[in-house]
N, C-alpha and C positions, 0 to 999 in steps of 0.2 A: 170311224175309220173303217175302211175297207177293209176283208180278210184278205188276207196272200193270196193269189190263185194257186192251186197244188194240181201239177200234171194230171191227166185224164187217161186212159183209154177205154173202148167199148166192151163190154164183156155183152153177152147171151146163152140160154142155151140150145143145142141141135137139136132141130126141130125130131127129126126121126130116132135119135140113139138117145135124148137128152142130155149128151156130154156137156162141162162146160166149155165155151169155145170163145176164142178173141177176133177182134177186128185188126185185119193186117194190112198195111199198106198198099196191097196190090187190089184192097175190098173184096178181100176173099175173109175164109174163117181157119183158124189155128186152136188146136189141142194144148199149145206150147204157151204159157204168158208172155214168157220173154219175146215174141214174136209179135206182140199187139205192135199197131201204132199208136204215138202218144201223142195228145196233145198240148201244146205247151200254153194253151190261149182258151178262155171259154169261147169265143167264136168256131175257132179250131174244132174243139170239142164238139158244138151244133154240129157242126158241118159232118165231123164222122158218125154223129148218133144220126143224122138223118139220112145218109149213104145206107148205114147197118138195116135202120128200119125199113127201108126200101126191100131187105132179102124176107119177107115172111113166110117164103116158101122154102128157106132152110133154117130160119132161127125164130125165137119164142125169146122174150123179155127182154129185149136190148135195153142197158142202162149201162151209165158214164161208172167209171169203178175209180179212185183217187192211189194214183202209182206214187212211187219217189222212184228214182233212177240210181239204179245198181252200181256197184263199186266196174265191170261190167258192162254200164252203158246200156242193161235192159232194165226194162219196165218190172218193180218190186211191188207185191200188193202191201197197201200200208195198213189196213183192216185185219182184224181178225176173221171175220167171213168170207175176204176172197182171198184170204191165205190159206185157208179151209176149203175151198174153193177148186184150188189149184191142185189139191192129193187125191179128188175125185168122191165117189160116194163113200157116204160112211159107215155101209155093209161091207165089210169083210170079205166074203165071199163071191163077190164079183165086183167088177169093172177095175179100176187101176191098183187098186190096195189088196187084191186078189193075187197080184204079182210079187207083192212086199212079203 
């Protein structure tokens, strides 16, 4: 038996800051998760990892990340890596958790 397909979006990181950044609907890149777009289809899915990999001149490692869909209506990481992911590096001392 087939597994379920479970929603997609593209995650990367920027090429020049290394932030991690999402793939957005307009094929642009977002800071924001909740701003990916999602795939609801692995076709879907192809389609936006291979739009993503087209930017190598603003991102490094595009790969498919497994969302579920928020109470919300945005894209939730279901992993513990890209929910870790999402709070930024895990020095202290700089970039988003520098603020916290």
């Amino acid at each position: 038996m087939a597994r379920e397909y479970r929603p997609r979006i593209v995650t990367a990181n920027d090429l020049i800051e290394g932030d991690t950044v999402y793939f957005t609907a307009s094929h642009g890149w977002s800071r924001e998760h909740g701003e990916a777009v999602v795939a609801f289809s692995a076709d879907a899915a192809d389609g936006l990892l291979e739009a993503a990999a087209k930017q190598q001149d603003r991102i490094v490692g595009a790969y498919l990340a497994e969302v579920e869909m928020g109470p919300d209506h945005r894209p939730q990481p279901v992993h513990f890596r890209e929910a870790f992911r999402t709070r930024g590096p895990s020095n202290y001392f700089h970039g988003k958790q520098a603020q916290a």
